[in-house]
Kinemage of the C-alpha trace (Angstrom):
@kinemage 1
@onewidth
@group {chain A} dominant
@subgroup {mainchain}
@vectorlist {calphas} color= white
{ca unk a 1} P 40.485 3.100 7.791
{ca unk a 2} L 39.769 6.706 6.868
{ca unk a 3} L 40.562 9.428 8.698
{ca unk a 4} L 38.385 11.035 10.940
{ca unk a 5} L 38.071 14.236 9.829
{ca unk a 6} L 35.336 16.924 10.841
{ca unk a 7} L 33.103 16.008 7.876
{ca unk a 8} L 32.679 11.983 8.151
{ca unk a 9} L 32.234 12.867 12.303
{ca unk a 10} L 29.441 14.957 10.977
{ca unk a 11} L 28.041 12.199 8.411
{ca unk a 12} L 28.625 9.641 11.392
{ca unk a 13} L 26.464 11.738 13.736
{ca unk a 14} L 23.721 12.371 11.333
{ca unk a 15} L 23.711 8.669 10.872
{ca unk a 16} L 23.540 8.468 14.276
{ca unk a 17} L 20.600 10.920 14.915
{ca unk a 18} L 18.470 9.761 12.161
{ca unk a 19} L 18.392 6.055 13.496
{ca unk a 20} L 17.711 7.424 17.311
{ca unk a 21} L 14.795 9.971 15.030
{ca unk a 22} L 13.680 6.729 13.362
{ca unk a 23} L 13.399 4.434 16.685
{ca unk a 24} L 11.380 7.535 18.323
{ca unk a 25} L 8.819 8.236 15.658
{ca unk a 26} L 7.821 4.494 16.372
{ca unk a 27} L 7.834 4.240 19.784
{ca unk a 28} L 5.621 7.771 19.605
{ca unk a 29} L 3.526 6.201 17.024
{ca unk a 30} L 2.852 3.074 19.645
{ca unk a 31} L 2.010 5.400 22.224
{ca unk a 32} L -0.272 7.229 20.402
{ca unk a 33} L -1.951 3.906 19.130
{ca unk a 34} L -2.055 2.757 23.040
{ca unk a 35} L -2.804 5.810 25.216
{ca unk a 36} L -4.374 8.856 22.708
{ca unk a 37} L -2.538 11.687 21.601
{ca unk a 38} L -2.549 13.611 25.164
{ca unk a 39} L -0.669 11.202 27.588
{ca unk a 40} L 1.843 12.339 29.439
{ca unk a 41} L 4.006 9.479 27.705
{ca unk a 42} L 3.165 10.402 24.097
{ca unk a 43} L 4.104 14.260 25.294
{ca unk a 44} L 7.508 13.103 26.761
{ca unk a 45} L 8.750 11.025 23.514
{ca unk a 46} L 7.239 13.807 21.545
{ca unk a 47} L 9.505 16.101 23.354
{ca unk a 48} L 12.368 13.845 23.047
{ca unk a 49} L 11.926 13.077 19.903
{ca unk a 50} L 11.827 16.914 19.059
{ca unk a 51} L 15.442 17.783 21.095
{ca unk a 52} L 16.856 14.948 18.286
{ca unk a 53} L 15.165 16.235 15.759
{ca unk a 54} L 16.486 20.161 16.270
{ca unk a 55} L 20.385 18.573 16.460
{ca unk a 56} L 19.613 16.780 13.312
{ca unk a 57} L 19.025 19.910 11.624
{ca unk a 58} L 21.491 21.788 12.786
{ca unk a 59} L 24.379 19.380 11.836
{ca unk a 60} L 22.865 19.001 8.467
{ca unk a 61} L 22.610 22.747 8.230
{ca unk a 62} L 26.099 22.577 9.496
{ca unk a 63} L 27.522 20.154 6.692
{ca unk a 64} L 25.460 21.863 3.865
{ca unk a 65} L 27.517 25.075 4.886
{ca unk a 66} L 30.738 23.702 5.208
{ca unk a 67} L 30.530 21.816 1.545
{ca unk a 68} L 29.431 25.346 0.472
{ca unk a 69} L 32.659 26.748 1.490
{ca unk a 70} L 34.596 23.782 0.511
{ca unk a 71} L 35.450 22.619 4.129
């Protein structure tokens, strides 16, 4: 087992993020398909999805920097 060190916490919750980004865009893209772009529901996953997608970049922002500095 490896040890969990700052960086593969970081990989693991990138992982993490893009699989919750990934289930999101497709549950947007069915309510899209089922209720048009401007229901409430379509708004509120859009939103959601949006909060994930803002973490995502930080942390990958995050990791670029710290392999920069050799972290």
């Amino acid at each position: 087992m490896l040890p969990c060190t700052r960086r593969t916490a970081a990989s693991s919750t990138i992982a993490v993020l893009a699989g919750i980004i990934d289930e999101l865009t497709g549950k947007l893209h069915e309510r899209v398909k089922e209720n048009g772009l401007s229901h409430p529901s379509v708004l509120a996953v859009s939103q959601e999805l949006d909060t994930y997608i803002v973490q995502y970049q930080i942390l990958l922002g995050e990791k670029k920097r710290a392999a920069r500095s050799g972290r």
